[in-house]
C-alpha positions in Angstrom: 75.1 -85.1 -188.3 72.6 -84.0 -185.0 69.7 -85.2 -186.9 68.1 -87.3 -184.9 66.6 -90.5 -186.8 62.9 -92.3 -186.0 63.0 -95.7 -184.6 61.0 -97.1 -187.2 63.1 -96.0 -189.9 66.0 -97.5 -188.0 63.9 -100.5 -187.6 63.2 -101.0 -191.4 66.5 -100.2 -192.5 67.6 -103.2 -189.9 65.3 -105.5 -191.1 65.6 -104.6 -195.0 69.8 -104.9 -194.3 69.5 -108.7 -192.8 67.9 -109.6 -196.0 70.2 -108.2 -198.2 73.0 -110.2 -200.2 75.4 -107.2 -200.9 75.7 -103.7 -199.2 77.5 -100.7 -199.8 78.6 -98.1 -197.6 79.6 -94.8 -199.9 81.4 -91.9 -198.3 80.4 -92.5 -194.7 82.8 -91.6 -191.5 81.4 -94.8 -190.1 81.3 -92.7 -186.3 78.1 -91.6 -186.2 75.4 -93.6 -184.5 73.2 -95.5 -184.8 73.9 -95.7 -188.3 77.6 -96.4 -187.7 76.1 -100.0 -186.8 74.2 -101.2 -190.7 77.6 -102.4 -192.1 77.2 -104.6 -188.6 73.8 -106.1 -189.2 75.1 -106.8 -193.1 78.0 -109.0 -191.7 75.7 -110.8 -189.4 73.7 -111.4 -192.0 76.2 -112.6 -194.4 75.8 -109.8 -197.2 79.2 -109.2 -199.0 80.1 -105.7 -198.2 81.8 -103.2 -200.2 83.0 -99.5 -198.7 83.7 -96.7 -200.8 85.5 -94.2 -198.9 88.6 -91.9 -199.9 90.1 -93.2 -196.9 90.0 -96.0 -194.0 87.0 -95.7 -191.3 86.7 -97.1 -187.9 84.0 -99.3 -189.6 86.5 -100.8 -192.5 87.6 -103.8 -190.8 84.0 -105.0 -191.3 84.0 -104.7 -195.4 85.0 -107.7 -197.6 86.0 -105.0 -200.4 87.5 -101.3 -200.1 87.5 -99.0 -202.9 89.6 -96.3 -202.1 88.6 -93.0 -203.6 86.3 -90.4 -204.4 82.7 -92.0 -204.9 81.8 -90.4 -208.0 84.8 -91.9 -209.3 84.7 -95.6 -207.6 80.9 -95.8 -209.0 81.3 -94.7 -212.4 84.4 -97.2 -212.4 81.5 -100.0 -211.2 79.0 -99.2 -213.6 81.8 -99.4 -216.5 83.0 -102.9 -215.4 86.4 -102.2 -214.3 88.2 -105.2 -213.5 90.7 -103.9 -211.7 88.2 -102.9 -208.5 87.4 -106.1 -207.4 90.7 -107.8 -208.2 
């Protein structure tokens, strides 16, 4: 929050994020800009899209999976395989 963020990072992230096949948001308000607009590029892009947030954002609506919790928790609950996330 205020930190300001150089165009060419912006830039790369864009370009590396239209190339990508999955992306994952993890603990993000999904308000600030111009971040707030990656899970946008994904979509465009066709990536599947996974937020991990304890709770809805502004941005959710443009995620194919939510996992709804604390992000220490939802990962550790990837890495282990549970089934139950993606069902």
């Amino acid at each position: 929050f205020g930190d300001m963020l150089s165009e060419p990072i912006l830039d790369a992230a864009q370009a590396a994020i239209e190339e990508c096949d999955l992306f994952v948001s993890i603990g993000t308000s999904a308000v600030v800009y111009p971040a707030a607009y990656l899970p946008e590029y994904a979509r465009k892009a066709g990536a599947v899209r996974v937020e991990i947030n304890p709770e809805e954002t502004p941005a959710s609506y443009l995620y194919d999976v939510h996992l709804r919790g604390p992000a220490t928790e939802m990962l550790a609950r990837l890495a282990d395989g549970d089934p139950e996330l993606l069902a």
